[in-house]
N, C-alpha and C positions, 0 to 999 in steps of 0.2 A: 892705625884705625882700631878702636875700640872695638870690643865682644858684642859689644851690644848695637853699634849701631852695622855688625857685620850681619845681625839678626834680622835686619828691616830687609825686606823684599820689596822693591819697588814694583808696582802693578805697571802695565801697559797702558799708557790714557788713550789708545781707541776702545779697552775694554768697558771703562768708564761712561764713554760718550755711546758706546752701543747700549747701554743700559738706560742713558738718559732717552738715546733716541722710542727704545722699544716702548718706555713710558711716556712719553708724549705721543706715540703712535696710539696705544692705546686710550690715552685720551682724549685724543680726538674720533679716535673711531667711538667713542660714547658719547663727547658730545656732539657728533654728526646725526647720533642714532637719538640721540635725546631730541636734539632740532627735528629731524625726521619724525616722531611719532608726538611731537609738542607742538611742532609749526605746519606742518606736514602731512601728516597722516594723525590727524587729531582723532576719528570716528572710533579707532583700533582702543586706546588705552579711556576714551569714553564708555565705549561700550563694554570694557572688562568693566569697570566702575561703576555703570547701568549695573550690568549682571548682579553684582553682589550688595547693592544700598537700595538701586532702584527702581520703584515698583510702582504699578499702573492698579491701580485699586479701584473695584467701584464702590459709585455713590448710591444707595440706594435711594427709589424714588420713594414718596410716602403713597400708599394707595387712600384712593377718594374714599370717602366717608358715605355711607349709606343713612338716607332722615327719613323718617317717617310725613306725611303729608304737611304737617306743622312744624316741622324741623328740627324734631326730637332725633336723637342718632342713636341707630340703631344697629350700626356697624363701625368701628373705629379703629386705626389702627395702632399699636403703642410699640416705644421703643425697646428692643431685647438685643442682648447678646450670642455668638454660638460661638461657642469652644471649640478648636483647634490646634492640630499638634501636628508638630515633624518628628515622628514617631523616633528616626534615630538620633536627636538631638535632644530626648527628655531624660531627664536626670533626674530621678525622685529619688528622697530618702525614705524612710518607713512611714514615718511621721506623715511627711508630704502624702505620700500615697494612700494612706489613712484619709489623710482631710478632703485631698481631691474627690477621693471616690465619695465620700457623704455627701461632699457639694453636687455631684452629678450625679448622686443617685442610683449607685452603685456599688456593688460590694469590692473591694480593694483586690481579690482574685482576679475579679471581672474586667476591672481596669486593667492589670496588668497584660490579660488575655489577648486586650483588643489592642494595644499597642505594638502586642509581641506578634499577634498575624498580620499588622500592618509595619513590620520595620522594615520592608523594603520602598515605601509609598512614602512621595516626598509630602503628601496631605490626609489628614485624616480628622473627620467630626468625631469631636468626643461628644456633647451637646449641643443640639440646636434651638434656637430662642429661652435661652435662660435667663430670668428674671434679674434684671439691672442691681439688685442688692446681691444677688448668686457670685453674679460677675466681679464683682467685687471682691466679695472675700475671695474668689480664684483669684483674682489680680495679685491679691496680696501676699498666696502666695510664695510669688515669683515662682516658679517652676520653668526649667529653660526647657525650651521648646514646647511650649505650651502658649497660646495667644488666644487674641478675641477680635473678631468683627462683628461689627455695629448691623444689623436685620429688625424690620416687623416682624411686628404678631401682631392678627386679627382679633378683636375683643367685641362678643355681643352681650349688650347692656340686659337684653328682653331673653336672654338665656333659652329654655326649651320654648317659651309662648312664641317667638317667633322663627325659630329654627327652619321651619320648612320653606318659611316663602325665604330666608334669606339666604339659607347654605351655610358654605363654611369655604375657607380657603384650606390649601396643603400647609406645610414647612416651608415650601417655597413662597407663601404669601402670592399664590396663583388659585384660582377661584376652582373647586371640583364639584358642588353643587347649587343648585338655584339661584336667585338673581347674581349670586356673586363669581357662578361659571357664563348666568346671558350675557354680565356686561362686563366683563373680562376685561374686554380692550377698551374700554373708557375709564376702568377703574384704577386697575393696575398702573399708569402713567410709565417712562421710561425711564432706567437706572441712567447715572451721568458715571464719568468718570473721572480720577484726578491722579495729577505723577506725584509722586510723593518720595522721600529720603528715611531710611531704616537706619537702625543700626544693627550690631550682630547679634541682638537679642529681640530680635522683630519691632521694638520702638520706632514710630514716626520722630522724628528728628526734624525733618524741613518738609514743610509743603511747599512742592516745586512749583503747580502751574493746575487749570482745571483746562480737562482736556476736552468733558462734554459734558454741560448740567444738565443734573437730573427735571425730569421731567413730571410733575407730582400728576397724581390720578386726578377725574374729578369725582366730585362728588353726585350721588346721583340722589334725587328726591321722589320717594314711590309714593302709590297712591293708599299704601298700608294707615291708617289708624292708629297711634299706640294704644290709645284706652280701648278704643274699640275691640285690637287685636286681644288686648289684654283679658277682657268682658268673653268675648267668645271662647278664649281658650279656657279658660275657666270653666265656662257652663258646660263645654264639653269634657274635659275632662272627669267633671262630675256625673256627668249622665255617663258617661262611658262607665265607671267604678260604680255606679251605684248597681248600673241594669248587669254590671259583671260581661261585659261587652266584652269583644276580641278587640276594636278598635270603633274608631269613629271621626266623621270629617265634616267643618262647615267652614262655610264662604259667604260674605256680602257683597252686594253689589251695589255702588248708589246708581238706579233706575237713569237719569241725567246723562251722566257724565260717563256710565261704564268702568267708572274707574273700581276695581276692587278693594275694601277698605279692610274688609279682614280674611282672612284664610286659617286654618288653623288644624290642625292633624292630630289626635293622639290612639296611640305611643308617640311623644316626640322623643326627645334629648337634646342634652345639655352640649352646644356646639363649642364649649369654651373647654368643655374635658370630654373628650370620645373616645379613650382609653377603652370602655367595655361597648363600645353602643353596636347593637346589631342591625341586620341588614331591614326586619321589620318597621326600625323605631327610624328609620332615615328614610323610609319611603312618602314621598308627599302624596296621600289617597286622592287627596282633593284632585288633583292636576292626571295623576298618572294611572289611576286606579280605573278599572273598569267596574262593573254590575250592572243588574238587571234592575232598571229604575220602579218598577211593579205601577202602582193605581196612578204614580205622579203623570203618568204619560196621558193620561185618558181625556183631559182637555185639551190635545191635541186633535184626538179624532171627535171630540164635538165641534171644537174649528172648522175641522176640514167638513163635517156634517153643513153646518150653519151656512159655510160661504158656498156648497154646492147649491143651495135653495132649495133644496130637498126636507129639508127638516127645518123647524123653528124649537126656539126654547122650550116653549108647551109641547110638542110632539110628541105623543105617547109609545111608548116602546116596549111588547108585550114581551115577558121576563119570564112566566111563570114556567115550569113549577120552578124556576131557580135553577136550570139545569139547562146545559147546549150540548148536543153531541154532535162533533166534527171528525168525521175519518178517526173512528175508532177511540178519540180522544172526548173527553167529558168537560166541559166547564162549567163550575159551578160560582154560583153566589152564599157569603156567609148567612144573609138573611133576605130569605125570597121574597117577592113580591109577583103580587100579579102581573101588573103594569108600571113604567116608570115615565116620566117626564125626563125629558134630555137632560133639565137642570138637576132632579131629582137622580140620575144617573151618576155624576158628577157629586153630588151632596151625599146617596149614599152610595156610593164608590161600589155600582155594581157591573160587575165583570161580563155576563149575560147578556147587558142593555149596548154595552161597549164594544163586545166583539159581532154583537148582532148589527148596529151602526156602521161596522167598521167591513162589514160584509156585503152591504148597501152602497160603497163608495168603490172607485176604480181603484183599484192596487196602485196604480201607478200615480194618482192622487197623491193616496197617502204616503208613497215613498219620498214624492216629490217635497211636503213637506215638511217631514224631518227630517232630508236633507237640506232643502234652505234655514231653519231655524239651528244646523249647526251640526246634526247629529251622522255620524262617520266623517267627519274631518277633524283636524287637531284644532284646537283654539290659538288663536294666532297671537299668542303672548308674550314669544320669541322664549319662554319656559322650556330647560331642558325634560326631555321627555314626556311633554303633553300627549296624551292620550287621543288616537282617530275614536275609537270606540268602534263599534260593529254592528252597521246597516248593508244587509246581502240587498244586492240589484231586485226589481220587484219581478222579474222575469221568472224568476228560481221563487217565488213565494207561493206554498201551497195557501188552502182556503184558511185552514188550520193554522198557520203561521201569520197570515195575516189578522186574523181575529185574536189570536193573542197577546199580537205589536199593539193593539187599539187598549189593552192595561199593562203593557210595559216587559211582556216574556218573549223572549225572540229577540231583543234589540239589547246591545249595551251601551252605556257612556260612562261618562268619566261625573262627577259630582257638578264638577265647572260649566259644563255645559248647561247639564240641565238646568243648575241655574240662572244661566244668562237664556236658554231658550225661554224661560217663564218673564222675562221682560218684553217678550210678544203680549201679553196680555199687560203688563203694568204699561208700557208705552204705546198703547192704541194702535198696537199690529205691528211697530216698527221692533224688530233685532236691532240691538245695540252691542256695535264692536265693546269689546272687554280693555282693559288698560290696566297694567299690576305698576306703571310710573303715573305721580300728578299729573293731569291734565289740568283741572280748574276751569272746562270750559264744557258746555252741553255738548256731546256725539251726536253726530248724525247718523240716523239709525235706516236701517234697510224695510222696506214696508214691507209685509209680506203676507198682512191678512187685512181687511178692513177692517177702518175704526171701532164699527159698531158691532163686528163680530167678535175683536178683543174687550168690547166692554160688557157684550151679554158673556162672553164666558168669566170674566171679572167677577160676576154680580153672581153666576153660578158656584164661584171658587169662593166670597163671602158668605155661601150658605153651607158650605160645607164646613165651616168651622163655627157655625152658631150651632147651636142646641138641636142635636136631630141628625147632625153632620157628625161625620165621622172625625173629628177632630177639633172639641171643641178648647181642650187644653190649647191652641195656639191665641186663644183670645188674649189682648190684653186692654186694660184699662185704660182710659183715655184715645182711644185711635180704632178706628177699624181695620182689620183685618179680613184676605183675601187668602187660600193657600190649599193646598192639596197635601192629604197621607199617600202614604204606599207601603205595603209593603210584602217583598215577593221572597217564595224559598230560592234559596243558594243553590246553585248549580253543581252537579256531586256527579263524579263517573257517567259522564255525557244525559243526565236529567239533571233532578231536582229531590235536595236533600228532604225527608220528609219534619224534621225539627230545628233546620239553621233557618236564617230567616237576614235579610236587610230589611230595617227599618226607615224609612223616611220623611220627612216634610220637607215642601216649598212651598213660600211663600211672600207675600208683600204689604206693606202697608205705606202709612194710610189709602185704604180702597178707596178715599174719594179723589188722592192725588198721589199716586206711587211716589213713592223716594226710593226706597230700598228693598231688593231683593236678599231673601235669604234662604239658605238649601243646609241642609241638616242629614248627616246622614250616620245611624248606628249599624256596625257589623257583628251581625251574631251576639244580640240580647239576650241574657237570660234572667234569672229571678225570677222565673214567671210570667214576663212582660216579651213583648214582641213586635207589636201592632203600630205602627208610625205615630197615630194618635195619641199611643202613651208613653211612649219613649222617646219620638224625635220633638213630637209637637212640642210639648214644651221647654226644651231648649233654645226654641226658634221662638218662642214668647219671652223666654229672659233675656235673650241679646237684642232682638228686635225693639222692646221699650229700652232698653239702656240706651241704644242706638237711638232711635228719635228723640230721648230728651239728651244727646251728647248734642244732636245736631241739632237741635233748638227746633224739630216742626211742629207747628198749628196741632191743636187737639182738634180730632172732625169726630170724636164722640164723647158721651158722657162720663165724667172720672169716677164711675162707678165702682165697687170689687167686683172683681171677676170671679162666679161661684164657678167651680169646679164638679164637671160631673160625677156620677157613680163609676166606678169600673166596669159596671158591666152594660151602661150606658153606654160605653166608648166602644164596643165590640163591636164595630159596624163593618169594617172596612174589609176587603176581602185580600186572598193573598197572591 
């Protein structure tokens, strides 16, 4: 035997076979274990699978659109992006970190900041609703762990003109004030959902399945005006800057229908950037605001005079010397008179004739009907924060109190009201519920004084704005005109400030056939001016003709010019 084959060691062939056995042992116990989690127990290595690709995302729904009466849109909403990071998965270079921060608007410190206190959080906004071209350039670039989901953003076309009646939504595209917080749940509609396949760089890859479609808002259609709205905010804004006002507010109403065609507040703001806007410029006066309404009230208490049969329009009412002294308290008229006529009360808006009237009738008369024509309850406009305004029970009314509710001191309201209470006289006695959505159909209105009692106080509220009347600036050419000044001091450390002042007019035309109501109101005039007849009244003269020739009515006077009084012609009215 050779050296070399003395060298070969023969192995044992059970050692051999025990190696082959241990390796077919083991693979069958993998593929037992494969069978088992692939035929078997499928849910386990599904749902590892789930875990890391896939994901249940939602859809968002589009919210309804807001139109003006004619279908102009006035709220819309448009597609954006929000930014999104898993804070320990982003990897920026300097460069990147540079570009990202410019695109979000932010200083590259500031970026890094907010990623660094949120690196334990598996989500974090870096931007939300960033403009579709924004998003973009981030897409491009690439930044890992950095993504985007598709969200609205609310866009209003009529910017500050119509801000108050519409609101504005959050980030969330969920409604925080006016018509777009009332009608939240018609608007809003509901998000759907869908599975969807990732990959390790957050890309959709496969759309698996929809799991629940979205559910889009509707759109709702108000009984707003655009031109209309447009017309009114404009003349107020201008009278508010001219008289160096604090603020100011008017509303239309068409007489018919109740539907409100304009609303309009300023201070407004711009709902599309509220970046600086204060709590001032967000408050809607019209709706929410209270004051002390002053002289507008006073063809309430010749109503209630008229329908008690106690007094007629001629009835004379001794005034003189221009002076009433009530428990300690004085009232006075700016320009006395001996004697006045209940209409001549009314025309010249004397205080004296009014709370002596209003001294002659039961308290509980007259509580009764400024409470049915609306006044201490809210207006039922489903408006967030509508105003009850402040009528105390007539039990609690001294004599003194009640003679000064008869021109408007002692009571508050809200703008809205009073001017839907003044469609007691434009609809021959009947209240007409209010609507801020189209109706397009006549209201049925609440009676609440007789016909002929809202037409003689009518024909008194006509003579108050011609020549002689304390407000004859609300005249306009081609139509006649119905309406009342006021205007009372401001309320200051439980009295009455002796130089702040609200201004007011209401009013309607055409006097021979109501259309539309409108109410006007200036807070804290200055320039020199104060007096409802020269500061509100003609505001309520440029929106009022625009308004009737927008709505095409009948001329029922001559298209004469309308001269303009002297200034010091117009000092009639008392405060």
């Amino acid at each position: 035997m050779s050296a070399a084959a003395q060298g070969l060691v023969r192995l044992p062939v059970w050692r051999a076979r025990f190696v082959l056995a241990v390796l077919a042992l083991a693979f069958g116990v993998l593929g037992a274990r494969s069978v088992y989690l692939q035929a078997l127990k499928t849910d386990f290595l599904q749902g590892k699978g789930d875990a890391r690709y896939s994901r249940v995302i939602e859809v968002p729904a589009t919210r309804g659109r807001i139109l003006d009466r004619n279908g102009d849109a006035l709220a819309v909403s448009t597609p954006v992006q929000s930014i999104w990071a898993i804070p320990s998965d982003v990897e920026l270079s300097r460069e990147q970190r540079r570009k990202l921060a410019a695109l979000l608007g932010m200083e590259p410190a500031d970026l890094s900041r907010k990623l660094a206190d949120a690196a334990s959080r598996d989500f974090l906004y870096l931007k939300r609703q960033v403009p579709p071209e924004t998003a973009h350039n981030i897409a491009t670039l690439a930044v890992p762990g950095v993504y985007q989901h598709p969200e609205y953003r609310r866009y209003y076309p009529g910017g500050e003109v119509t801000a108050h009646v519409l609101g504005f939504t959050g980030v969330d595209d969920r409604g925080q004030e006016g018509v777009e917080l009332a009608h939240e749940a018609t608007l809003a509609g509901k998000p759907g959902s869908r599975r969807v396949i990732k990959d390790r760089l957050g890309h959709i890859v496969e759309d698996v399945e929809s799991i629940r479609a979205a559910q889009d808002g509707v759109d709702l259609q108000l009984s707003i005006d655009g031109k209309l709205q447009s017309l009114a905010y404009g003349a107020l804004k201008g009278a508010v800057e001219a008289s160096r006002a604090r603020a100011g507010g008017i509303v239309a109403i068409d007489v018919r229908s109740g539907e409100i065609l304009a609303l309009a507040n300023v201070p407004s703001f711009n709902p599309n950037n509220r970046a600086k806007v204060t709590g001032a410029q967000v408050r809607n006066r019209v709706i929410t605001d209270l004051f002390e309404p002053g002289s507008t009230l006073k063809p309430f208490t010749i109503a209630l005079a008229l329908e008690s049969g106690r007094f007629a329009a001629s009835t004379r009412i001794a005034t003189a010397p221009g002076t009433l002294a009530i428990g300690g308290y004085t009232i006075r008229d700016v320009h006395p008179a001996a004697s006045l006529s209940l209409a001549q009360v009314v025309q010249k808006s004397s205080n004296v004739g009014a709370a002596k009237i209003a001294l002659a009738l039961p308290r509980e008369a007259m509580w009764d009907l400024f409470r049915r024509v609306g006044f201490g309850t809210a207006p039922a406009l489903g408006f967030p924060g509508a105003a009850a305004g402040k009528l105390h029970p007539y039990r609690s009314w001294k004599p003194v109190e009640q003679a000064t509710m008869a021109y408007g001191h002692g009571i508050s309201l809200s703008l809205v009201q009073l001017a839907r209470a003044y469609t007691l006289f434009a609809r021959d006695g009947e209240l007409v519920p209010l609507s801020l959505v189209k109706t397009g159909a006549v209201a049925g209105g609440e009676k609440v004084i007789s016909t002929e009692t809202a037409r003689a106080v009518r024909a008194m509220l006509e003579l108050a704005v011609q020549p002689g009347g304390t407000a004859p600036r609300a005249r306009i050419s081609g139509w006649r005109v119905a309406g009342k000044t006021g205007t009372a001091h401001k309320q200051e450390n439980g009295g009455y400030a002796a130089d702040r002042y609200i201004a007011s007019f209401v009013g309607f035309a055409p006097a021979s056939d109501p259309r539309l109501v409108i109410a006007v109101m200036i807070d804290e005039p200055g320039a020199g001016h104060y007096y409802g007849g020269t500061v509100a009244a003609p505001v309520f003269a440029q929106v009022m003709q625009g308004a009737l020739r927008l709505m095409g009515v009948p001329h029922d006077a001559p298209l004469d010019p309308v001269l303009m009084p002297d200034e010091a012609d117009e000092a009639r009215e008392s405060t």
